[in-house]
PDB file with one MODEL, atoms N, CA, C and O in Angstrom:
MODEL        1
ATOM      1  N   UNK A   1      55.983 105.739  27.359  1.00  0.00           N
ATOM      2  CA  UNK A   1      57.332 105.527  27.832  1.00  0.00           C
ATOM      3  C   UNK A   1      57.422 105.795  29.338  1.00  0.00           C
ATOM      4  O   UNK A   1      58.288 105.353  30.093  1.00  0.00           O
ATOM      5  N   UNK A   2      56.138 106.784  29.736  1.00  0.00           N
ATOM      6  CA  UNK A   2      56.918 107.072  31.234  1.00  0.00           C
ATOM      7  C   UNK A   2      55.766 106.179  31.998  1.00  0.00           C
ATOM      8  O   UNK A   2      55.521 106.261  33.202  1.00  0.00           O
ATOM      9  N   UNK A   3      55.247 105.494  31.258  1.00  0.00           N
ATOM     10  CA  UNK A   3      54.387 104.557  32.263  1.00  0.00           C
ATOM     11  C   UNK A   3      54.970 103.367  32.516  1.00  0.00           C
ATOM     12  O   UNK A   3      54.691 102.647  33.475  1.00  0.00           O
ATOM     13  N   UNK A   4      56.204 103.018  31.232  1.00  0.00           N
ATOM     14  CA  UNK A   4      56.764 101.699  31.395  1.00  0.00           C
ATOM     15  C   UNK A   4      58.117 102.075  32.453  1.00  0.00           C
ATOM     16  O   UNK A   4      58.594 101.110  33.049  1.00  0.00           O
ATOM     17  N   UNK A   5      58.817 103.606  32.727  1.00  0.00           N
ATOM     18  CA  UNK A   5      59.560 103.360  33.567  1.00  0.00           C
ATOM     19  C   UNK A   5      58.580 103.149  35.070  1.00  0.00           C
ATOM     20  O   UNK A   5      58.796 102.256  35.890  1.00  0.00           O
ATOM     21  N   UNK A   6      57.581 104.098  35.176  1.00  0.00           N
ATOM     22  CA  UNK A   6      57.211 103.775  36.542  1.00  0.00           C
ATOM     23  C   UNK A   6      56.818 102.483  36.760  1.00  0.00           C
ATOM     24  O   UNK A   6      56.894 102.243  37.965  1.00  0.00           O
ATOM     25  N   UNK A   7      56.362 101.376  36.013  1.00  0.00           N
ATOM     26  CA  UNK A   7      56.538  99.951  36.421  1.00  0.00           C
ATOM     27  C   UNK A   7      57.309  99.691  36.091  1.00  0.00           C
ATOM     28  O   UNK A   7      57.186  98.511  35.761  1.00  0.00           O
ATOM     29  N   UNK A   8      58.471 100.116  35.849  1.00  0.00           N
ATOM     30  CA  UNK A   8      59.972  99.000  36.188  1.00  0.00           C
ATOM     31  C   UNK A   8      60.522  99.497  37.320  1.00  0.00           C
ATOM     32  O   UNK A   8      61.414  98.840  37.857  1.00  0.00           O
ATOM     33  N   UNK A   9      60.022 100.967  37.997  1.00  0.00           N
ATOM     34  CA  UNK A   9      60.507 100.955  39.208  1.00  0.00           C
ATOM     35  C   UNK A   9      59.424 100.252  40.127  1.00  0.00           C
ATOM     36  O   UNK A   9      59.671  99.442  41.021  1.00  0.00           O
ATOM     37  N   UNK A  10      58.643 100.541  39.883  1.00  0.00           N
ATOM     38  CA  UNK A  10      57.362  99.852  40.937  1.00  0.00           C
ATOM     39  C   UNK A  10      57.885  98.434  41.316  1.00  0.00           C
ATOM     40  O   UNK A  10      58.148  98.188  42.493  1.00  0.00           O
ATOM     41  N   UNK A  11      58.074  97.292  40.125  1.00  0.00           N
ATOM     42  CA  UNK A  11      58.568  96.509  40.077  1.00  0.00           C
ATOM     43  C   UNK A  11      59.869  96.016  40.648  1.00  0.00           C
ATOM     44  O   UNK A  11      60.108  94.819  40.803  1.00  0.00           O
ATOM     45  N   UNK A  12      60.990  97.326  41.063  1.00  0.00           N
ATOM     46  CA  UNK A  12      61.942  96.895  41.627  1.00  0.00           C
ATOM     47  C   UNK A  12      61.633  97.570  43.230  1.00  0.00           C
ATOM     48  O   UNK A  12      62.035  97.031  44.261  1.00  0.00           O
ATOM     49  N   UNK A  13      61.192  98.282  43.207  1.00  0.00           N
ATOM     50  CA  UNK A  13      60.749  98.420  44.703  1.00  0.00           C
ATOM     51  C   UNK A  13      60.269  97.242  45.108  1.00  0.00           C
ATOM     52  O   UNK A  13      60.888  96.624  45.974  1.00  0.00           O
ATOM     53  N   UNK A  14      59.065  96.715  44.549  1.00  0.00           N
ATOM     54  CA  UNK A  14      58.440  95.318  45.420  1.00  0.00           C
ATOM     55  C   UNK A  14      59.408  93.985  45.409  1.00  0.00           C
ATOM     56  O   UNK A  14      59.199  92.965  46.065  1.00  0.00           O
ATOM     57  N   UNK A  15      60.457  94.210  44.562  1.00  0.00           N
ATOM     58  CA  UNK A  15      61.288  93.291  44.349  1.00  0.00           C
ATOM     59  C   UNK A  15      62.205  93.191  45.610  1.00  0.00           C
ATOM     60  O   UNK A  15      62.579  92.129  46.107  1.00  0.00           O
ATOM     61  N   UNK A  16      62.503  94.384  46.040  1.00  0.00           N
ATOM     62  CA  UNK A  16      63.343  94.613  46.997  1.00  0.00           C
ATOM     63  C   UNK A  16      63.006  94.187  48.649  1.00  0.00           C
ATOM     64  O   UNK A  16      63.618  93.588  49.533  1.00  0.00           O
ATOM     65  N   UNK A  17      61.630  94.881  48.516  1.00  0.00           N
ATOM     66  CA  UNK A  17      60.660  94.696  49.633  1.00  0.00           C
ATOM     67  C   UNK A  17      60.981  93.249  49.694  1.00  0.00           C
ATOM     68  O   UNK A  17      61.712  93.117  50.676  1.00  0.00           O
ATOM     69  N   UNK A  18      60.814  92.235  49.190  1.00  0.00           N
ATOM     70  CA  UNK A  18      60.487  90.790  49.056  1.00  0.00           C
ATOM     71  C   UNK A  18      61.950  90.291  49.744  1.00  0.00           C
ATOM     72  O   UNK A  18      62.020  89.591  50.754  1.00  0.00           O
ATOM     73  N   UNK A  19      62.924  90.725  49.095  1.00  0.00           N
ATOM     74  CA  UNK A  19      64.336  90.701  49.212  1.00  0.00           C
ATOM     75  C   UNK A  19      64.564  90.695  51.039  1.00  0.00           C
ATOM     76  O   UNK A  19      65.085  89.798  51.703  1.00  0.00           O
ATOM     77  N   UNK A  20      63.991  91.989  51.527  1.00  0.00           N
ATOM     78  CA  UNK A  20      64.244  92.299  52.795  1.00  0.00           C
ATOM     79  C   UNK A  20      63.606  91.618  53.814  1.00  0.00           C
ATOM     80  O   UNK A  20      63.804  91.807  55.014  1.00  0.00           O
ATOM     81  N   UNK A  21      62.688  90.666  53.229  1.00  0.00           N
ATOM     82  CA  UNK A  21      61.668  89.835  54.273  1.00  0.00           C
ATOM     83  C   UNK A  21      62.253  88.583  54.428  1.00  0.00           C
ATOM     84  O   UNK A  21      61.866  87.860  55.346  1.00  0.00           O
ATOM     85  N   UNK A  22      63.248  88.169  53.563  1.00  0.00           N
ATOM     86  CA  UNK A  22      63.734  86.875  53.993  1.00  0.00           C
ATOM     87  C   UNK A  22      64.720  86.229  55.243  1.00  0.00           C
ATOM     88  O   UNK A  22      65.889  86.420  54.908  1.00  0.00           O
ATOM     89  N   UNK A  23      64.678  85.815  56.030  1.00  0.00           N
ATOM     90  CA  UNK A  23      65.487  85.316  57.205  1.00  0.00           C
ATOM     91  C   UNK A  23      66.526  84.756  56.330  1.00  0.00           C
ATOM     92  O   UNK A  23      66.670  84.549  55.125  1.00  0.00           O
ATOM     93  N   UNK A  24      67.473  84.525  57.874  1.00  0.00           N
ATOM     94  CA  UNK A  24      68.763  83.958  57.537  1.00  0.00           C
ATOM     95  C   UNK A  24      68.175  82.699  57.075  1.00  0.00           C
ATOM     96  O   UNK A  24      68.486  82.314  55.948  1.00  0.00           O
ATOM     97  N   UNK A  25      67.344  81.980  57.808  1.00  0.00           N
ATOM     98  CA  UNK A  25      66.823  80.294  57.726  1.00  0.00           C
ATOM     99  C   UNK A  25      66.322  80.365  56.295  1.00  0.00           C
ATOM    100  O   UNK A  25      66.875  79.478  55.645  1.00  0.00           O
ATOM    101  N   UNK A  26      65.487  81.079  55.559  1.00  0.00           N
ATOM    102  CA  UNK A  26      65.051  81.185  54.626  1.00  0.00           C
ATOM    103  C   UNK A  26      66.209  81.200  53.578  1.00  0.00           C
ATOM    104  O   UNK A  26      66.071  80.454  52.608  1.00  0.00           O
ATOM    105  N   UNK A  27      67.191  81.869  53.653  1.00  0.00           N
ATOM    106  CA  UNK A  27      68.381  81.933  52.478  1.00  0.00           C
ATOM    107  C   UNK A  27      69.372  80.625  52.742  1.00  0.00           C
ATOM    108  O   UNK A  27      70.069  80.256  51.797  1.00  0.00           O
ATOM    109  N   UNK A  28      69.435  80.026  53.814  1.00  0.00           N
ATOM    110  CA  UNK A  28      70.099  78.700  54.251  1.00  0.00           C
ATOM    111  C   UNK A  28      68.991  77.352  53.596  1.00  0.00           C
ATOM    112  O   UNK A  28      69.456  76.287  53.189  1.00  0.00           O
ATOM    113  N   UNK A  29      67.273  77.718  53.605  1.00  0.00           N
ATOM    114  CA  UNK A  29      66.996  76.876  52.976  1.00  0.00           C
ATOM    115  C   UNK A  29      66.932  76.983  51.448  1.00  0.00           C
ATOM    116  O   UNK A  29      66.967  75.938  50.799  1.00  0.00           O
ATOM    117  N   UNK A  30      66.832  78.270  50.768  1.00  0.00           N
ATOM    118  CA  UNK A  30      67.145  78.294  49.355  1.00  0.00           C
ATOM    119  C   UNK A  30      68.568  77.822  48.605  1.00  0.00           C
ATOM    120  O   UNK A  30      68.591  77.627  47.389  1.00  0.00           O
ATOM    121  N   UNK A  31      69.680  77.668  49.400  1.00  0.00           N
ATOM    122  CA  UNK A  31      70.869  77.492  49.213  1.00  0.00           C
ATOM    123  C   UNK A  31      70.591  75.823  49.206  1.00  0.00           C
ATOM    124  O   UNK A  31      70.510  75.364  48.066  1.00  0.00           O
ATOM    125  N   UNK A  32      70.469  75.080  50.042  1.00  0.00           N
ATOM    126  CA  UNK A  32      70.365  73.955  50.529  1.00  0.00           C
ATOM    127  C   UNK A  32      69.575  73.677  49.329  1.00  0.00           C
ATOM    128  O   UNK A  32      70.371  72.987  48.693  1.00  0.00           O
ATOM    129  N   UNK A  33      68.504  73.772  48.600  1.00  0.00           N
ATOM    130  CA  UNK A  33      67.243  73.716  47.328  1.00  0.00           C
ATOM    131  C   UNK A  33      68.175  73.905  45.886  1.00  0.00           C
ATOM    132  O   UNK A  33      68.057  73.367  44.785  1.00  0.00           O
ATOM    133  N   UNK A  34      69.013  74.775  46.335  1.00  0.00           N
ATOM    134  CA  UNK A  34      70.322  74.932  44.282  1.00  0.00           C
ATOM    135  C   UNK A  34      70.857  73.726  44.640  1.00  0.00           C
ATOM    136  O   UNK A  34      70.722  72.923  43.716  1.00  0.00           O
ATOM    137  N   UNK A  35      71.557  73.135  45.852  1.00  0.00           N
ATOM    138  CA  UNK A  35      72.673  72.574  45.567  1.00  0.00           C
ATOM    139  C   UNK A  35      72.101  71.370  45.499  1.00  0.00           C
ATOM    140  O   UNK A  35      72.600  70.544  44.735  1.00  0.00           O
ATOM    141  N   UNK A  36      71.336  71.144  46.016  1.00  0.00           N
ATOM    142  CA  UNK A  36      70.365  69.673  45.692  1.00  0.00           C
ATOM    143  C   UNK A  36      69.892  69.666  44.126  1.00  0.00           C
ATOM    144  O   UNK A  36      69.816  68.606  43.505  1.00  0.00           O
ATOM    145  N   UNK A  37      69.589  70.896  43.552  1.00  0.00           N
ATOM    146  CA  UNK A  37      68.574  70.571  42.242  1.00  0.00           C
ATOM    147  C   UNK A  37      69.876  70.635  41.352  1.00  0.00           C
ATOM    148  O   UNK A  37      69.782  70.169  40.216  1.00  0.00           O
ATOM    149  N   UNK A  38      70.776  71.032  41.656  1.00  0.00           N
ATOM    150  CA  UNK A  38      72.043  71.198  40.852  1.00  0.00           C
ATOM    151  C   UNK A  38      73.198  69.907  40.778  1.00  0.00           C
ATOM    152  O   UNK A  38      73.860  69.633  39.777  1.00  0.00           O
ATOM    153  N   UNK A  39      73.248  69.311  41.884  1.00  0.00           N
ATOM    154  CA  UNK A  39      74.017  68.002  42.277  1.00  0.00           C
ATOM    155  C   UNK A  39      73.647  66.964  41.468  1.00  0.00           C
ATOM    156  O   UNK A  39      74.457  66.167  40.996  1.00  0.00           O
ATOM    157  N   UNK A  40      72.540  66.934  41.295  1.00  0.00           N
ATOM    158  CA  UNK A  40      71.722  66.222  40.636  1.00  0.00           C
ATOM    159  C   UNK A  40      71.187  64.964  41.101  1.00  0.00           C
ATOM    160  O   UNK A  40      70.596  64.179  40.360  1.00  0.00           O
ATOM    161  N   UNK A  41      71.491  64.692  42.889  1.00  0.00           N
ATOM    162  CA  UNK A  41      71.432  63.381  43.486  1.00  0.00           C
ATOM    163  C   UNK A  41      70.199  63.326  43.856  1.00  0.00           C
ATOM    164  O   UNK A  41      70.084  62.920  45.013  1.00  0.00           O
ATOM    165  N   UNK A  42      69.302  63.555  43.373  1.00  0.00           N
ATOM    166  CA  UNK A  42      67.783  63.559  43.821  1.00  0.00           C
ATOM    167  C   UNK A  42      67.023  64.566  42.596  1.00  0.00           C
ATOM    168  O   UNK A  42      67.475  65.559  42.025  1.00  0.00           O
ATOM    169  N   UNK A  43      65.448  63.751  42.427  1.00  0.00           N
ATOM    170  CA  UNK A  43      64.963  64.511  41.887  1.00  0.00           C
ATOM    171  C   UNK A  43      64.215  66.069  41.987  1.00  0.00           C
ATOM    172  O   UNK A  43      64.130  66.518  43.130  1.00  0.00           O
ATOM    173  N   UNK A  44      63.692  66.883  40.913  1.00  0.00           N
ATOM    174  CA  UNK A  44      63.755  68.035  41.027  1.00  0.00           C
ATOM    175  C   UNK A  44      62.561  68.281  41.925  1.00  0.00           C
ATOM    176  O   UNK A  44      62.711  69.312  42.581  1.00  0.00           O
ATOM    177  N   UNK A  45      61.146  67.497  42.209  1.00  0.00           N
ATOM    178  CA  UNK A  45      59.885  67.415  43.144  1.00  0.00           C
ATOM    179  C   UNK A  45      60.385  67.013  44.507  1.00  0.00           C
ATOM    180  O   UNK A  45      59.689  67.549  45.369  1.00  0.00           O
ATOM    181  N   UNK A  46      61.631  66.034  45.163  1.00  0.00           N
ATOM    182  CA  UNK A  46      62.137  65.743  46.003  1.00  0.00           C
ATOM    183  C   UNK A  46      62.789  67.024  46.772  1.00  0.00           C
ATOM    184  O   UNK A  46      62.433  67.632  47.782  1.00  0.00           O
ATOM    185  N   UNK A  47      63.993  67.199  45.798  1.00  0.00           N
ATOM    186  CA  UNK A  47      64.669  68.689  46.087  1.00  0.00           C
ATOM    187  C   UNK A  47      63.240  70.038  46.733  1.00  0.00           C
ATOM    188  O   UNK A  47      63.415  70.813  47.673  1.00  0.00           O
ATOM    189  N   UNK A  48      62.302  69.962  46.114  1.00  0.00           N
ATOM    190  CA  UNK A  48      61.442  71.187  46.442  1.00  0.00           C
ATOM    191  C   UNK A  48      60.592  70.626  47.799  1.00  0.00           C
ATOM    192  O   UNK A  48      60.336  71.358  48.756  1.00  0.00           O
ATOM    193  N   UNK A  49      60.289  69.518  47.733  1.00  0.00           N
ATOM    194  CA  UNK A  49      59.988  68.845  49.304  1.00  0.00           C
ATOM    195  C   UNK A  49      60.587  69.108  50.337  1.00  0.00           C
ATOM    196  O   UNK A  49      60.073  69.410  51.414  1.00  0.00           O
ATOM    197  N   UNK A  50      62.367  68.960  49.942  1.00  0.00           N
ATOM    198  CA  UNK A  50      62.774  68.910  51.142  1.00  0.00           C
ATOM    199  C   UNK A  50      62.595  70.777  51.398  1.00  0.00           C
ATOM    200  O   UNK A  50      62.164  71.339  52.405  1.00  0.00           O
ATOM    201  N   UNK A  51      62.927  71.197  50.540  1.00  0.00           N
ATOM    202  CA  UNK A  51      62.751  73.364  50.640  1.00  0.00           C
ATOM    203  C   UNK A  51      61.841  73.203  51.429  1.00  0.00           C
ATOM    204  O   UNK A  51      61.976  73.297  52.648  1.00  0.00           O
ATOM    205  N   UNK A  52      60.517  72.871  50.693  1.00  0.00           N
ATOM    206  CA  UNK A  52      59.091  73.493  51.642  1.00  0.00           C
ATOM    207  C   UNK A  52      59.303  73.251  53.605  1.00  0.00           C
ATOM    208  O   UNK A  52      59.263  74.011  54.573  1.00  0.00           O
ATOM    209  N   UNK A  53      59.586  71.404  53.351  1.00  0.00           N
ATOM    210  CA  UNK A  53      59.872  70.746  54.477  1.00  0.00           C
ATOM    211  C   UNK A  53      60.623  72.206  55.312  1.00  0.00           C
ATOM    212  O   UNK A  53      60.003  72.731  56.236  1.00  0.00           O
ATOM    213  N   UNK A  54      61.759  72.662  54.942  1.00  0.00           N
ATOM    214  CA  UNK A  54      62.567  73.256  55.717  1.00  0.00           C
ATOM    215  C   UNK A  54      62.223  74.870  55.968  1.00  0.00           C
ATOM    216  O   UNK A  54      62.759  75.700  56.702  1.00  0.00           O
ATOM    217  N   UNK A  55      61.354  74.937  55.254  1.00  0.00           N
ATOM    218  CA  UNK A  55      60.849  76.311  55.196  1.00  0.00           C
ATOM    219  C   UNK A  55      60.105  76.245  56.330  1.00  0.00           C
ATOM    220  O   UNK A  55      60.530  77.069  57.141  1.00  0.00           O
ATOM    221  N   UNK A  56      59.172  75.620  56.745  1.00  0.00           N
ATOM    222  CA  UNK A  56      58.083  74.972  57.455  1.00  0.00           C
ATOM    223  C   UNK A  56      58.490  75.252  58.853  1.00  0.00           C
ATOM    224  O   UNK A  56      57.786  75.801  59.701  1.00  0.00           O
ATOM    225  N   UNK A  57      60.085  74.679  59.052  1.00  0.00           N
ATOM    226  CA  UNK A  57      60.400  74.740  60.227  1.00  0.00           C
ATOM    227  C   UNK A  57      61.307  76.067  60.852  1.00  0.00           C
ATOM    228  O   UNK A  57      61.573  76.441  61.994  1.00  0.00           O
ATOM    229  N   UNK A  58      61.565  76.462  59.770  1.00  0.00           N
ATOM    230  CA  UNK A  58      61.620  78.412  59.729  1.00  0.00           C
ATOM    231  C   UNK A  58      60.888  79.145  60.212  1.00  0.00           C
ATOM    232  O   UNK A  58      61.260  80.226  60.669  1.00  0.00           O
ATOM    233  N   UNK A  59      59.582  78.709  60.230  1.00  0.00           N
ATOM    234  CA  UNK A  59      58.343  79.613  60.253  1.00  0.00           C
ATOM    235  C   UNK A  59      57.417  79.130  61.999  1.00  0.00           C
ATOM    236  O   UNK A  59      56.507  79.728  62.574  1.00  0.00           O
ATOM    237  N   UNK A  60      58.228  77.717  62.423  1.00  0.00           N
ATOM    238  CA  UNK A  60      57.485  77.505  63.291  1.00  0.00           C
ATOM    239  C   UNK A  60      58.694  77.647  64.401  1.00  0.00           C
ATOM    240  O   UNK A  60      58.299  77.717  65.565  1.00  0.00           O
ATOM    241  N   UNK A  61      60.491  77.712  64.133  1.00  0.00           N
ATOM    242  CA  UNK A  61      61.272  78.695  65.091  1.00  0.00           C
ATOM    243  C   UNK A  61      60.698  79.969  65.007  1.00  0.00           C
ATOM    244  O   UNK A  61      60.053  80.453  65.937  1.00  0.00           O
ATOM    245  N   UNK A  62      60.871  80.461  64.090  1.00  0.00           N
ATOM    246  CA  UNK A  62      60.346  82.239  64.303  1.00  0.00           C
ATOM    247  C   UNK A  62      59.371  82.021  64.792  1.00  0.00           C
ATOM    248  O   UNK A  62      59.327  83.045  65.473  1.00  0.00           O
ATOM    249  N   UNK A  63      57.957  81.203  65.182  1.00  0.00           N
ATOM    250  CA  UNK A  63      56.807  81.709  65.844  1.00  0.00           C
ATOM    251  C   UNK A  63      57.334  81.703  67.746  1.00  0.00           C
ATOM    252  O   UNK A  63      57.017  82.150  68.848  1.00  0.00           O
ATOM    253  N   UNK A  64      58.280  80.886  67.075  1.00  0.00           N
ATOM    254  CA  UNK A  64      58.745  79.912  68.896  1.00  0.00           C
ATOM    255  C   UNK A  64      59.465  80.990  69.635  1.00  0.00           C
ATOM    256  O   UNK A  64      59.637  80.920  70.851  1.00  0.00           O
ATOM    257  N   UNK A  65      59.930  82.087  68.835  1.00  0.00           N
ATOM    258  CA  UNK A  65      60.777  82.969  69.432  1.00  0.00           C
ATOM    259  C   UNK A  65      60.390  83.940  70.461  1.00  0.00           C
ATOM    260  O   UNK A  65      59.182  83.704  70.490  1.00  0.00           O
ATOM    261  N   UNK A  66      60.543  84.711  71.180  1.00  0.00           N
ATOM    262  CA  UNK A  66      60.191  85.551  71.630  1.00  0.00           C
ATOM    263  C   UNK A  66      60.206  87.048  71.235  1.00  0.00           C
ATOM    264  O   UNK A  66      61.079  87.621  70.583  1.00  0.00           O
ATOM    265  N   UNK A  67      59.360  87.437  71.621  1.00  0.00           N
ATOM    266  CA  UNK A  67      59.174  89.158  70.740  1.00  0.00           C
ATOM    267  C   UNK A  67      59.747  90.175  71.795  1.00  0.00           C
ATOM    268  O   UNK A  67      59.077  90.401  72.802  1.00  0.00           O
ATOM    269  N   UNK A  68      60.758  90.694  71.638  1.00  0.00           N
ATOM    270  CA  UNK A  68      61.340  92.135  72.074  1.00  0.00           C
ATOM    271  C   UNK A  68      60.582  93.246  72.192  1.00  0.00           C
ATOM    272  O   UNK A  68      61.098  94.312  72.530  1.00  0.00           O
TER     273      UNK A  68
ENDMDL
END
């Protein structure tokens, strides 16, 4: 019993961790990924194209940025 609480906290610690790493761009492109797979005006491999697509360019502003 006390091995299954320490992995359900372990588990919500890294959960959290994960939580705290995401950018604004990152939660603007997951939002943008429901309402597409949910709308239903495109398919569900399209919808995840365009995510990655936009993720992509998340990752290459944040490199573009400058470091403080």
């Amino acid at each position: 019993m006390k091995s299954q609480l320490l992995l359900a906290f372990a588990l919500l610690l890294a959960s959290g961790a994960t939580l705290a790493k995401t950018s604004e761009c990152d939660n603007s492109c997951e939002k943008t990924f429901k309402y597409c797979s949910t709308a239903g005006k495109s398919s569900q491999k399209v919808c995840l194209g365009e995510r990655e697509k936009c993720r992509k360019r998340c990752i290459k502003n944040e490199k573009a940025l400058p470091i403080n």
